[in-house]
ROLUMGU-729833 format. One record per residue (C-alpha): residue in one letter; x, y, z. Coordinates in steps of 0.001 Angstrom, whole numbers, plus 500000, padded with zeros to 6 digits. Example, Ala and Ser with C-alpha at 12.3 -4.5 7.8 and 13.67 -1.06 7.14 Angstrom:
<rs>
<r "A"; <512300; 495500; 507800>>
<r "S"; <513670; 498940; 507140>>
</rs>
This chain:
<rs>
<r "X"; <273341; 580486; 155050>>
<r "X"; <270634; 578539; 157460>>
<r "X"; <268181; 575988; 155980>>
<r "X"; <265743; 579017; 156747>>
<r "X"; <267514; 581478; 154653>>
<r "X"; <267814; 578875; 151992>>
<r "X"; <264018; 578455; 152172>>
<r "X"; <263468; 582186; 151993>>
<r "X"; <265779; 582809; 149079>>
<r "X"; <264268; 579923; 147131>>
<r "X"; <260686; 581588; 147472>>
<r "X"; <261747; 585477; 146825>>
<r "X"; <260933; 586047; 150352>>
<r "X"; <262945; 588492; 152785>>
<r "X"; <265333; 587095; 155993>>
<r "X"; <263269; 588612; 158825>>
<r "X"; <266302; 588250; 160647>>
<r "X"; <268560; 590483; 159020>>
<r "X"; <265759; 592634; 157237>>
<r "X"; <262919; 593055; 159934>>
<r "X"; <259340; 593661; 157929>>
<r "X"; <257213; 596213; 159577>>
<r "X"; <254903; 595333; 162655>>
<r "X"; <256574; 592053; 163788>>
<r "X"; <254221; 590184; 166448>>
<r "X"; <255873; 589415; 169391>>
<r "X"; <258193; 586034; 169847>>
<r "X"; <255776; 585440; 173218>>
<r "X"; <252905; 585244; 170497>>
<r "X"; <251908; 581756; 169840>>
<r "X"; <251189; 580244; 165952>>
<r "X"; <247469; 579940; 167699>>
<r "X"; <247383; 583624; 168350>>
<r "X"; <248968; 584811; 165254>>
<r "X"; <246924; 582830; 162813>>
<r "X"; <243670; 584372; 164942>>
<r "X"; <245193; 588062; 163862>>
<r "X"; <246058; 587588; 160407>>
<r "X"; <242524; 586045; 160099>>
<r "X"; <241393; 589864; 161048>>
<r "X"; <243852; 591343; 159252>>
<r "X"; <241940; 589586; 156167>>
<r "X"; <245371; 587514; 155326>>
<r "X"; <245185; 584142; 153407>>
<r "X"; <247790; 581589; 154210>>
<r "X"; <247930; 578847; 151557>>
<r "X"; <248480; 575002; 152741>>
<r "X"; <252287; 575306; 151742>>
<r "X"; <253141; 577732; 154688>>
<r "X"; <250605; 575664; 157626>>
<r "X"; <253414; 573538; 158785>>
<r "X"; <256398; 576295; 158320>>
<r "X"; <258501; 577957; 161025>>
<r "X"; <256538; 580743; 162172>>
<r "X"; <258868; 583354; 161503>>
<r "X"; <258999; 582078; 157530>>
<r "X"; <254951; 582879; 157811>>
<r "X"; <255330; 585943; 158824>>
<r "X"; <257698; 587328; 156472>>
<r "X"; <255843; 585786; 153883>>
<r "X"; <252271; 587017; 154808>>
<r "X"; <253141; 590772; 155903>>
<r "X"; <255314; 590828; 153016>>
<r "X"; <252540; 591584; 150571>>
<r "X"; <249733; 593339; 152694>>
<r "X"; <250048; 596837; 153970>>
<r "X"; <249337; 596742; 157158>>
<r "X"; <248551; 600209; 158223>>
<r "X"; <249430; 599824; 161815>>
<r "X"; <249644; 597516; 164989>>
<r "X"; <246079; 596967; 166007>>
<r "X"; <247170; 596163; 169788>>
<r "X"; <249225; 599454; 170037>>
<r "X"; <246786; 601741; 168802>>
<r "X"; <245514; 604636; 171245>>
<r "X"; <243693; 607948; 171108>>
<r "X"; <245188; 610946; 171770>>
<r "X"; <242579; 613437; 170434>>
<r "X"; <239142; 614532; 169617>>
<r "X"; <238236; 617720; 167098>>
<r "X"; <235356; 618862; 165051>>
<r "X"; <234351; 620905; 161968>>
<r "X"; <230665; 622123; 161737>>
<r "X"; <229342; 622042; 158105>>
<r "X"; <226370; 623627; 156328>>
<r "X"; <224677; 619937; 155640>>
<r "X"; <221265; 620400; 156377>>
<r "X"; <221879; 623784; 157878>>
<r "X"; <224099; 622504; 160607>>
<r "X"; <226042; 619006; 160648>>
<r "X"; <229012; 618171; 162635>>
<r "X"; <232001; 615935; 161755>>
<r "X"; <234572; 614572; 163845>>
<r "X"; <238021; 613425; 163860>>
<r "X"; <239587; 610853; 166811>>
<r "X"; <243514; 610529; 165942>>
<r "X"; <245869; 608012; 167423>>
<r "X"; <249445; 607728; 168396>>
<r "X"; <250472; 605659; 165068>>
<r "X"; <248829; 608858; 162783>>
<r "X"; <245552; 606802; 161583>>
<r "X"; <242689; 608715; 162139>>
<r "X"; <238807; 608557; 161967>>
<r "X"; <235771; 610039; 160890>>
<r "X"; <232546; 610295; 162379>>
<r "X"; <229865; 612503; 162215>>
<r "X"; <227134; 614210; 164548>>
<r "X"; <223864; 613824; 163595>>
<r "X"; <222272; 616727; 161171>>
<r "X"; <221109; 619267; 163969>>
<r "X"; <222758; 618265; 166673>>
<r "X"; <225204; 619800; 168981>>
<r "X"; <228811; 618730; 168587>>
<r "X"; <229175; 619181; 172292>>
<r "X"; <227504; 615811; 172421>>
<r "X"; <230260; 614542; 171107>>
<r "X"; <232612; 616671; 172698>>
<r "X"; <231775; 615410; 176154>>
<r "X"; <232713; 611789; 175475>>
<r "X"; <236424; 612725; 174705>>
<r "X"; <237816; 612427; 178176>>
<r "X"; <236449; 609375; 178726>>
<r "X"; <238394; 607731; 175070>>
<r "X"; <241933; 609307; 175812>>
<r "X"; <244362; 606581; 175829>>
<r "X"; <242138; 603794; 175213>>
<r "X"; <242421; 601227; 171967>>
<r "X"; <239944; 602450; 169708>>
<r "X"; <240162; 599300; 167830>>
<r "X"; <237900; 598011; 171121>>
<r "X"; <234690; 599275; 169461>>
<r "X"; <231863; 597400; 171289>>
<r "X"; <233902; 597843; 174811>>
<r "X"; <234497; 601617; 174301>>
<r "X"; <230395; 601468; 172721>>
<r "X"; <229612; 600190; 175938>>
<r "X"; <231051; 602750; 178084>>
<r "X"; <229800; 605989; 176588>>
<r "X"; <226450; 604684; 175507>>
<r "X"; <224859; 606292; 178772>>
<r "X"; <225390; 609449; 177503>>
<r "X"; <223227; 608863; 174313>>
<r "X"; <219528; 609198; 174157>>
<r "X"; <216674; 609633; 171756>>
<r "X"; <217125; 611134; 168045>>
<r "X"; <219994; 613858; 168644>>
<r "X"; <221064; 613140; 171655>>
<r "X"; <222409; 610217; 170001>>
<r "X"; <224618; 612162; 168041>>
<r "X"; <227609; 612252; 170287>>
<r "X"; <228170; 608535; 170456>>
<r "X"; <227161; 607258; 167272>>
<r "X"; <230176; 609984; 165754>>
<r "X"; <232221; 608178; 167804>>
<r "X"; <231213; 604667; 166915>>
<r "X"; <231584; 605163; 163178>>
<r "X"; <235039; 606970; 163637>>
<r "X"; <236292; 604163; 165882>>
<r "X"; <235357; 601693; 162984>>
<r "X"; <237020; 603844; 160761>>
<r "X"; <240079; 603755; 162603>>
<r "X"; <239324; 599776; 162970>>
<r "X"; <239133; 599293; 159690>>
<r "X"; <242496; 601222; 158464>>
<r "X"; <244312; 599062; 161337>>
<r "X"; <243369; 595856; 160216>>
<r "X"; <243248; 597464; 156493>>
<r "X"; <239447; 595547; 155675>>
<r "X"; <236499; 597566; 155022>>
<r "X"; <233959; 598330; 158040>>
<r "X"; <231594; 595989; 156449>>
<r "X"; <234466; 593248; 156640>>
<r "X"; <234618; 593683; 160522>>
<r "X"; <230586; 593689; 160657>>
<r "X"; <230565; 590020; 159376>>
<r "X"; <230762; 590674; 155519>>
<r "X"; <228851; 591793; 152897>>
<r "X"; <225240; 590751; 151595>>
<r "X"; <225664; 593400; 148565>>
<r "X"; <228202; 595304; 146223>>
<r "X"; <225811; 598397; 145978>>
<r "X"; <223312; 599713; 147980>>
<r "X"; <219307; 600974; 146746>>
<r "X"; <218789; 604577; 147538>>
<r "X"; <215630; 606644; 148279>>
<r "X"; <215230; 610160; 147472>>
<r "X"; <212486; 612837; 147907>>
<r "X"; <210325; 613540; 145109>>
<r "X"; <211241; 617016; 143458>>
<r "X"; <208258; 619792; 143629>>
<r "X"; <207576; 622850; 141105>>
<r "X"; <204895; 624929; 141358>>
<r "X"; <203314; 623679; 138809>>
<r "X"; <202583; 619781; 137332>>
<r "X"; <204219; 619840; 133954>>
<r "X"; <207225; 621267; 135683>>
<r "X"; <207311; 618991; 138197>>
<r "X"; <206862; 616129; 135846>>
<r "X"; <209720; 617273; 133958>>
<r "X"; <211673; 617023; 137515>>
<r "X"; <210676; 613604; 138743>>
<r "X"; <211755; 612172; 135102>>
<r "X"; <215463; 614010; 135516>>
<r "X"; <215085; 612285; 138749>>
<r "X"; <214156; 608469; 137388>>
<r "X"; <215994; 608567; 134111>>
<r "X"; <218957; 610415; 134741>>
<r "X"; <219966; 610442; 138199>>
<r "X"; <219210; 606976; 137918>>
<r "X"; <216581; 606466; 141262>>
<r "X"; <214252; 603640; 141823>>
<r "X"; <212444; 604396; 145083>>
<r "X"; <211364; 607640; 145690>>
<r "X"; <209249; 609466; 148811>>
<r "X"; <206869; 612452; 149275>>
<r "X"; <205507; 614509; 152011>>
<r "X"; <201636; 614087; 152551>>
<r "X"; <201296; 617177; 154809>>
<r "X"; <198266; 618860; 156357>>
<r "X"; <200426; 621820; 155469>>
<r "X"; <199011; 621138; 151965>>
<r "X"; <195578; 622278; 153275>>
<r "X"; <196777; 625412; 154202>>
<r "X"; <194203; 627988; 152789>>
<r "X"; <192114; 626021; 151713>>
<r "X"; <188340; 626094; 153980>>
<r "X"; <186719; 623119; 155216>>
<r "X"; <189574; 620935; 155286>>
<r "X"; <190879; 620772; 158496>>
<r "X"; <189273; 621017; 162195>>
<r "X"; <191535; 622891; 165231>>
<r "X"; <194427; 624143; 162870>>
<r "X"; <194001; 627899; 164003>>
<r "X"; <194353; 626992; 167124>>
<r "X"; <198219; 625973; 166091>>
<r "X"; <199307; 627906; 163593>>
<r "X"; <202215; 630235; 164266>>
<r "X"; <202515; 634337; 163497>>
<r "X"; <202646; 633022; 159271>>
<r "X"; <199755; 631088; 159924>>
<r "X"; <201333; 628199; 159319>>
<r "X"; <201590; 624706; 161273>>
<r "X"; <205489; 624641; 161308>>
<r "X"; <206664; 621033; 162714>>
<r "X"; <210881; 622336; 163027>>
<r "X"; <212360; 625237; 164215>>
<r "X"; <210466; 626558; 167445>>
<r "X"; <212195; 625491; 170587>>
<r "X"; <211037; 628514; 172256>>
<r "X"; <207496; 627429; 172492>>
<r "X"; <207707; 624446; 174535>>
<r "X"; <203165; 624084; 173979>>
<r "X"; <203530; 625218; 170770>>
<r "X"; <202133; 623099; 167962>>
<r "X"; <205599; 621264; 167008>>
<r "X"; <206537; 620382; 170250>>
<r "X"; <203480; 619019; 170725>>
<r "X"; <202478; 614934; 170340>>
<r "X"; <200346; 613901; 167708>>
<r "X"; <197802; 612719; 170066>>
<r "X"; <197519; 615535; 171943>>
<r "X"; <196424; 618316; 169129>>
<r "X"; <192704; 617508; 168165>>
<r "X"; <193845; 618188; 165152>>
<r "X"; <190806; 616592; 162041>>
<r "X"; <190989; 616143; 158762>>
<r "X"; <187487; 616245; 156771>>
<r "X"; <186334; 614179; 153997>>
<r "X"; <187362; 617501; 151584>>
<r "X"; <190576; 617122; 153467>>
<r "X"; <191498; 613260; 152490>>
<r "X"; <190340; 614280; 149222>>
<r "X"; <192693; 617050; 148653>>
<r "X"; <195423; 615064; 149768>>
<r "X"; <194738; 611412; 147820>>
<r "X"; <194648; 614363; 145071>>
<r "X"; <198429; 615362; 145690>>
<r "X"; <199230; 611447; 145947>>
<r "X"; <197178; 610616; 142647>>
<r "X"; <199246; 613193; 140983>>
<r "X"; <202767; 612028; 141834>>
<r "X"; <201877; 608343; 141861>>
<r "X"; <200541; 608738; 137773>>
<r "X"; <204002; 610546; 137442>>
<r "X"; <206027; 608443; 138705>>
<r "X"; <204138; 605151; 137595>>
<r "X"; <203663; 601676; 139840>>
<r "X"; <207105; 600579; 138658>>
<r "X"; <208728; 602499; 141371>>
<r "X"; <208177; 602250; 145399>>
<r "X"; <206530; 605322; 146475>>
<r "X"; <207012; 605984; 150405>>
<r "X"; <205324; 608494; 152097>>
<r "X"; <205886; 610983; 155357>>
<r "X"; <205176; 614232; 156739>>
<r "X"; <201618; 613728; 157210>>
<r "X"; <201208; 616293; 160785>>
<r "X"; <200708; 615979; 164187>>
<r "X"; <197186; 614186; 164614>>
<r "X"; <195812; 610928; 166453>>
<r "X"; <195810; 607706; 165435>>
<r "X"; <192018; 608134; 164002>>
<r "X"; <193020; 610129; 161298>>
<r "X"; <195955; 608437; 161176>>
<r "X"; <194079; 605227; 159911>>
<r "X"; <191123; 607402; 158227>>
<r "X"; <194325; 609035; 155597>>
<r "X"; <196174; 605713; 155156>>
<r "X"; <192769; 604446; 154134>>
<r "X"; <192272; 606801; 151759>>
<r "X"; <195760; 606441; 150332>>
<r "X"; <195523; 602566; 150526>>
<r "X"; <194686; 602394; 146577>>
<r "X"; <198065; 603775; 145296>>
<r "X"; <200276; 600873; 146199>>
<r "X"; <202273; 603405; 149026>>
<r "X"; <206100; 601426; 150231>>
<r "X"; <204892; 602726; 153389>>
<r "X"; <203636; 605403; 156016>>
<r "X"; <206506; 606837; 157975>>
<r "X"; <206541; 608017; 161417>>
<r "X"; <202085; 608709; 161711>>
<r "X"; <202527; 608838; 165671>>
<r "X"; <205267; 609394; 167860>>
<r "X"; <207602; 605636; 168048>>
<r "X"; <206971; 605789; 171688>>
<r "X"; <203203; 604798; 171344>>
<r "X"; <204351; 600904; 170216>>
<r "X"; <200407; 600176; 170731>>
<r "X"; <199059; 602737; 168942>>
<r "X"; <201628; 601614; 165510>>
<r "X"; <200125; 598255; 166057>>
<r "X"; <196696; 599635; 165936>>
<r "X"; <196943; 601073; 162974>>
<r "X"; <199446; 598535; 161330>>
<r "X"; <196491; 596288; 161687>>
<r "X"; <194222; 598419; 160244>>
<r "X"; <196055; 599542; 157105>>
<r "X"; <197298; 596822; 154107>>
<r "X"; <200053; 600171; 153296>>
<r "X"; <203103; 598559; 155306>>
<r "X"; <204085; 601124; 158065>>
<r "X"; <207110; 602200; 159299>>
<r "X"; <208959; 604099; 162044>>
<r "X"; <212627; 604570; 163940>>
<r "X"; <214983; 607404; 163038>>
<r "X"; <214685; 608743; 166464>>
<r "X"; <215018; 605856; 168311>>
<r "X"; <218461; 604964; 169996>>
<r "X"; <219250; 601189; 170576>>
<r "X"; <218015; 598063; 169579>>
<r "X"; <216255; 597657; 173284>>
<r "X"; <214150; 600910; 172252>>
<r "X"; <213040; 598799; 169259>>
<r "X"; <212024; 596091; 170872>>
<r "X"; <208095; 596578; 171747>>
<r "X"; <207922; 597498; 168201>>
<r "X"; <209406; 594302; 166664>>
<r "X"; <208152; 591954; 169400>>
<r "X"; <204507; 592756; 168874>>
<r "X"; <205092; 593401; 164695>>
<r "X"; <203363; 596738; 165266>>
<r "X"; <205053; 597760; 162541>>
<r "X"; <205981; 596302; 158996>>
<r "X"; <209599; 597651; 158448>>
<r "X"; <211675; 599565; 161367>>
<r "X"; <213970; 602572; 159890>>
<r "X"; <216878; 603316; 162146>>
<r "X"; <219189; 606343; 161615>>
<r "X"; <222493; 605012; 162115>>
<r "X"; <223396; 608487; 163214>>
<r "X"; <221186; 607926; 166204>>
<r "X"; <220654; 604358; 166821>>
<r "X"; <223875; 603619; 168214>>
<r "X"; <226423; 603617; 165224>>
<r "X"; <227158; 600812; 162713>>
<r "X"; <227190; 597523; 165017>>
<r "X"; <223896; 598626; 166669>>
<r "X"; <222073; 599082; 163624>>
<r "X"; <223082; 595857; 162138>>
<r "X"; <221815; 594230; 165503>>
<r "X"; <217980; 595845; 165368>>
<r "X"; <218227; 594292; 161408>>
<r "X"; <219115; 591397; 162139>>
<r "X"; <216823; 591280; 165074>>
<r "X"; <213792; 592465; 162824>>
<r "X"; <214694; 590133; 160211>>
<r "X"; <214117; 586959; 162714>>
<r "X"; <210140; 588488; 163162>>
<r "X"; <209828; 588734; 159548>>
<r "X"; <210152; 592695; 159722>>
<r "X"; <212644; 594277; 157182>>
<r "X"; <214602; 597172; 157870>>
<r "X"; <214902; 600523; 155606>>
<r "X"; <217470; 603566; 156780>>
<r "X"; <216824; 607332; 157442>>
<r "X"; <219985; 609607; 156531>>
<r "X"; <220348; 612813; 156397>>
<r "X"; <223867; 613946; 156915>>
<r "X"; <227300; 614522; 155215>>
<r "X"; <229116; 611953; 152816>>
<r "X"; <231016; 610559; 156682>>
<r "X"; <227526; 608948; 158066>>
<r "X"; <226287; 608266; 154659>>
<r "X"; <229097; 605917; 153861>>
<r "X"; <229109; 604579; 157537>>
<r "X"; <225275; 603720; 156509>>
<r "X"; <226503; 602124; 152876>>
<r "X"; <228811; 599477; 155076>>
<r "X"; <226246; 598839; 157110>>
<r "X"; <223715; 598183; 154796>>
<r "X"; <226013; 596206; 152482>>
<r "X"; <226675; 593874; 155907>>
<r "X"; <222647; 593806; 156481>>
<r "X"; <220428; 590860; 154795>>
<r "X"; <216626; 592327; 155210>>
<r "X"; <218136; 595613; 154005>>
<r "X"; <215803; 597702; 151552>>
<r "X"; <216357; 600931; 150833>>
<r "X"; <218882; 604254; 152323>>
<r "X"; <217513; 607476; 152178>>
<r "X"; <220032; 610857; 150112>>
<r "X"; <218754; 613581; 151201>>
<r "X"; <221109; 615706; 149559>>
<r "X"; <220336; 614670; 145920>>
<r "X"; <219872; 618124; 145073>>
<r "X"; <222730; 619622; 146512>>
<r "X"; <225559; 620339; 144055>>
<r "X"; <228860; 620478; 146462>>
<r "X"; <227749; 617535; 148558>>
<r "X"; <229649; 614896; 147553>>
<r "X"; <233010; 617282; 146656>>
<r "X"; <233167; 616692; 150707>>
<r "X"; <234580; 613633; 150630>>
<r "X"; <237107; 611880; 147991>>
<r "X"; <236795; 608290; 147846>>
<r "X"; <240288; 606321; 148853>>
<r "X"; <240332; 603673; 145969>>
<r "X"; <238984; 605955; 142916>>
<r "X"; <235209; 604779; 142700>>
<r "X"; <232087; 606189; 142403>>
<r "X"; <230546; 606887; 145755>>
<r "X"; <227079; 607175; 144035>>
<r "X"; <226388; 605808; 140671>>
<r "X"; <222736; 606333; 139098>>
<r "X"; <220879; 605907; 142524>>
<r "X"; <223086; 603561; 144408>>
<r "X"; <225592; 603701; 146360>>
<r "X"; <229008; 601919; 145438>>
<r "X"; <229964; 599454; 148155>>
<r "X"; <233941; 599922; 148902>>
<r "X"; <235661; 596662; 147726>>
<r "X"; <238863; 597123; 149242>>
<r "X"; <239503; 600617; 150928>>
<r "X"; <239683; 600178; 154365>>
<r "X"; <237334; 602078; 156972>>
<r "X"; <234796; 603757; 155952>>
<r "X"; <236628; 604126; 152226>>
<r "X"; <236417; 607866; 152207>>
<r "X"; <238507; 611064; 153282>>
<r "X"; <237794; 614646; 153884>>
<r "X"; <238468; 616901; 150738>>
<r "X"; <239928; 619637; 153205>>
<r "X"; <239503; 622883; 150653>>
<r "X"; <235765; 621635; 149963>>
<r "X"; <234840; 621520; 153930>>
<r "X"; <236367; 624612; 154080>>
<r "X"; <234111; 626273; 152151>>
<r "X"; <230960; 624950; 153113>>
<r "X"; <231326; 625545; 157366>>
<r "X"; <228655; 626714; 158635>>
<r "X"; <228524; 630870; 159450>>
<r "X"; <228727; 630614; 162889>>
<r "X"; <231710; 628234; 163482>>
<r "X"; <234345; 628665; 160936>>
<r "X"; <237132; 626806; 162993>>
<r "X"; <238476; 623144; 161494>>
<r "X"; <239275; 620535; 163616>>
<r "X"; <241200; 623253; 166371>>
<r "X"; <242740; 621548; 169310>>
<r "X"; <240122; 621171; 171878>>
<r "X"; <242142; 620899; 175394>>
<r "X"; <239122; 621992; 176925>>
<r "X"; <237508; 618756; 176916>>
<r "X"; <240354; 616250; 177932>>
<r "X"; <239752; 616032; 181656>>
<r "X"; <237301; 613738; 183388>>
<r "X"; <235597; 615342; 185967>>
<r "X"; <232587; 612356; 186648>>
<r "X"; <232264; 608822; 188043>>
<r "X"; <230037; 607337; 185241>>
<r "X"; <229015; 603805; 186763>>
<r "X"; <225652; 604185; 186465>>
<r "X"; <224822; 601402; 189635>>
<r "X"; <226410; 601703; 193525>>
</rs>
């Protein structure tokens, strides 16, 4: 028996030489370069093994951790989908590798999958465990709110796969974590009538457990109602109604139409109505809890500072999206003119798009939707880039369990973090999507459980559950999808 052996025995430790552990580096890696990986592996060598032979390290070390796979070996073969009912159309998707570890992302809640689809030629064969390089690379093909979609479901499922490989959580590999659970915001419930709907925001406080909540503050409100609105005829659709969603057909119609550009008024019977609706849920809900607001209609920046005005006395968390985020100059118009804090960003994609915004503090907190900002890395950049102007960041969701979990690492890894939106509270099969990989509680009384110690994102698909909730129109899960593994482009976007 050699010295080494001897050494082995005496510490309970297997020969590597006659009984190989899994995932051996390489003899032409040097103790520099292995020490570097088991680092990122989230390994802890103690002081007895710094001076041993290296092979004695790495029997001891990958011994006890359950190391999914070989990081540097790692490539994607595939790309496949499944299109579920989550907010009447949300896409998830799968990239799988050569070693079996696979990943989850998701398409943002109506957008096309296709988006997605398209970016699959350009990841066969490649290391998905190169997140920022392969980020790099497809990030032409994303754009504003869903057009995102595409490569932001393929950022969080490369993490996912990242994560598994090195067996860390995703907020591991974004720098750590700031927090073991995460604040969630949640819509305000609505009845048709106040004692009801008292009765619902109380369920909603004392036993699901929330502390911030948000309601609409719509013109839609003032529907019916005379003398409350100028130039809303003009707008309204066949129901008579101002309807923001829905009509891609009418390209002039009202909701394809920016704020500024409507003429849209509200009257001084019209801000009263509506500080009315405000008055109501604020003495429901009480000043203990952040009350955020949104949905107000499209309309210029006038009114826009007239209404916040008239809302200023109920403490609001903040005004969300009052003009288009292009207009940086108009948000810091009325940012100046309000005390409410205000607040924009689920449609914008990439930290550079949020720049004018956080440069010239035209607005108080940005809100990025990790689903079309660029994926986990990206958002943590704009946070920590608003946090060095003093601007704090809150996060729009509105998808399945897959991006609400990549948004829980994220926001765990994030220090001016404040608040992620559910909006699926109400929704009964929602989290039967997913099952958790080490046995918690993704949600527990309004927050979300940060994952400890499952690696990835810390969830996987419940297959029987997705199953039953794809949408009508696309019933197929995860089928092959051949159809999208050639390249056919040259995508260097300069001669």
């Amino acid at each position: 028996m050699t010295p080494s052996q001897k050494f082995l025995k005496k510490l309970g430790l297997k020969d590597p030489e006659t009984e190989p552990v899994e995932q051996q580096p390489s003899e032409e890696n040097s103790r520099r370069s292995f020490f570097k990986k088991s680092a990122l592996g989230g390994l802890a060598l103690g002081s007895s093994f710094a001076f041993a032979p290296i092979e004695d390290v790495i029997a001891q070390s990958t011994s006890k951790v359950n190391r999914y796979s070989a990081p540097s070996d790692l490539k994607i073969t595939d790309l496949r989908y499944a299109v579920t009912a989550v907010m009447g159309r949300t896409a998830i998707i799968r990239i799988d590798t050569n070693q079996g570890i696979y990943g989850l992302g998701e398409v943002r809640d109506g957008a096309d999958e296709r988006y997605a689809l398209m970016l699959k030629s350009r990841l066969l064969g490649k290391n998905p465990c190169n997140v920022e390089m392969l980020f790099k690379s497809i990030k032409q093909f994303g754009g504003p709110a869903r057009q995102a979609g595409g490569v932001c479901a393929v950022e969080m499922a490369l993490w996912d796969i990242c994560g598994k490989a090195y067996n860390v959580p995703a907020w591991q590999l974004l720098g750590g974590r700031y927090r073991d659970k995460v604040r969630m915001y949640a819509d305000t419930p609505e009845s048709n009538s106040p004692e009801e709907q008292k009765k619902l925001i109380k369920y909603r406080v004392e036993e699901q457990g929330y502390t911030w909540l948000k309601m609409d503050v719509s013109i839609g409100e003032l529907r019916g109602k005379p003398g409350t609105v100028v130039n809303s005829k003009f707008w309204e659709n066949a129901q008579g109604a101002l309807q923001q969603w829905g009509d891609q057909s009418n390209y002039m119609g009202y909701g394809n139409t920016m704020h500024p550009f409507t003429q849209i008024q509200i009257t001084e019977k019209g801000f009263e109505e509506l500080a009315n609706i405000v008055e109501n849920v604020r003495n429901m809900v009480g000043y203990e809890i952040p009350l955020s607001t949104d949905h107000y209609g499209h309309f210029d920046l006038n009114n826009c500072i007239r209404l916040g005005k008239a809302l200023e006395k109920y403490r609001l968390a903040w005004f969300e999206d009052m003009v288009p985020w292009q207009y940086h100059e108009q948000w810091k118009t009325i940012s100046d003119a309000l005390e409410t804090p205000t607040l924009t960003g689920e449609d914008i994609y990439l930290l550079e798009n949020f720049k004018n915004l956080i440069h010239n503090r035209a607005v108080d907190i940005v809100h990025p939707d990790l689903a079309s900002s660029g994926g986990l890395l990206e958002t943590k950049r704009i946070g920590d880039y608003a946090e060095e102007f003093g601007i704090a960041m809150a996060m729009h969701q509105a998808g399945t369990p897959v991006s609400f979990m990549a948004n829980v690492h994220c926001a765990a890894a994030t220090q001016n973090f404040l608040a992620l939106e559910h909006h699926s509270v109400d929704v009964p099969w929602w989290e039967s999507l997913v099952k958790t990989t080490d046995g918690r509680k993704m949600i527990d009384k309004g927050f979300a459980t940060v994952p400890l110690t499952a690696p990835g994102l810390g969830i996987e698909l419940n297959d029987e559950a997705v199953k039953q909730h794809l949408h009508a129109k696309d019933k197929s899960y995860f089928a092959p999808t051949p159809q999208w593994d050639e390249l056919r482009s040259h995508d260097r976007t300069y001669s």
